[in-house]
N, C-alpha and C positions, 0 to 999 in steps of 0.2 A: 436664282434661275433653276438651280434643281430641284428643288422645291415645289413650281407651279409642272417641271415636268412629272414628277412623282404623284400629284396632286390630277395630273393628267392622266397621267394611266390607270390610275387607282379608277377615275371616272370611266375612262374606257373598258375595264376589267370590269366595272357595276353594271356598266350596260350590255354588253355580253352577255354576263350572267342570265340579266332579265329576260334578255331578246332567245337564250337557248329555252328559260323556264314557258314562254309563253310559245316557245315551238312545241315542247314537248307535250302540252295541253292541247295542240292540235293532232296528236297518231291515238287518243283515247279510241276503242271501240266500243260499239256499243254493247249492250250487256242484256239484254230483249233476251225472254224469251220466249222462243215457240209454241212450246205447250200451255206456258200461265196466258195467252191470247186464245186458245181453242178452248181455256173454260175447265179443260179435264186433265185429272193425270193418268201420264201415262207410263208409271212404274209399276214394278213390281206391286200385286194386292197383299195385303196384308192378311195374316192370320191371326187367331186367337191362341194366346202367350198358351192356354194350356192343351192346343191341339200339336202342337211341336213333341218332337222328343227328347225326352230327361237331357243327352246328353251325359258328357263323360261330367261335367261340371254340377250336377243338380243339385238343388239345395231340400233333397228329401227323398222318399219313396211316392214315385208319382207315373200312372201310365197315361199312354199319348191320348188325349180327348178326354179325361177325368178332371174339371172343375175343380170339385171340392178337394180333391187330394191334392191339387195345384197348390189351392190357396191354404190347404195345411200346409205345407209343406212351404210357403212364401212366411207363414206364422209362425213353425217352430226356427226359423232360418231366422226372423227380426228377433225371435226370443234367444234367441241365442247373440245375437246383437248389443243385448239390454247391457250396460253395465251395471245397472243397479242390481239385476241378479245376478252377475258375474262377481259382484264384490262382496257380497256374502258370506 
């Protein structure tokens, strides 16, 4: 006799369980959004990585809108990267 009551609970505890898990899947909100519907974004534009300035972090001698001293300065930073020249 304690047994089928144990046996009883145990099933009412399983159904509980179930009956809260499939509440819970009803307060989901939806996740839409506004902007990817109008087609545009509408964040911040983007600049060109070497119209920015150096910054305190730079990885070179490089002034703001200079290209090619960017991308030196992007080349001697991976060359300095290398291990295989580092192990020499």
């Amino acid at each position: 006799m304690k047994t089928s009551k144990r046996i009883q609970a145990a099933g009412c505890a399983v159904v509980v369980a179930a009956a809260s898990l499939m509440l819970a899947g009803c307060g989901e909100k939806s996740q839409d959004l506004a902007a990817a519907k109008t087609g545009r974004y509408q964040g911040k534009a983007d600049s060109q990585p070497w119209d920015n300035d150096p910054g305190a972090f730079a990885a070179g001698n490089f002034t703001k809108g200079d290209r090619a001293g960017w991308e030196k300065a992007l080349a001697t930073r991976a060359q300095a990267q290398n291990e295989y020249g580092r192990a020499q």
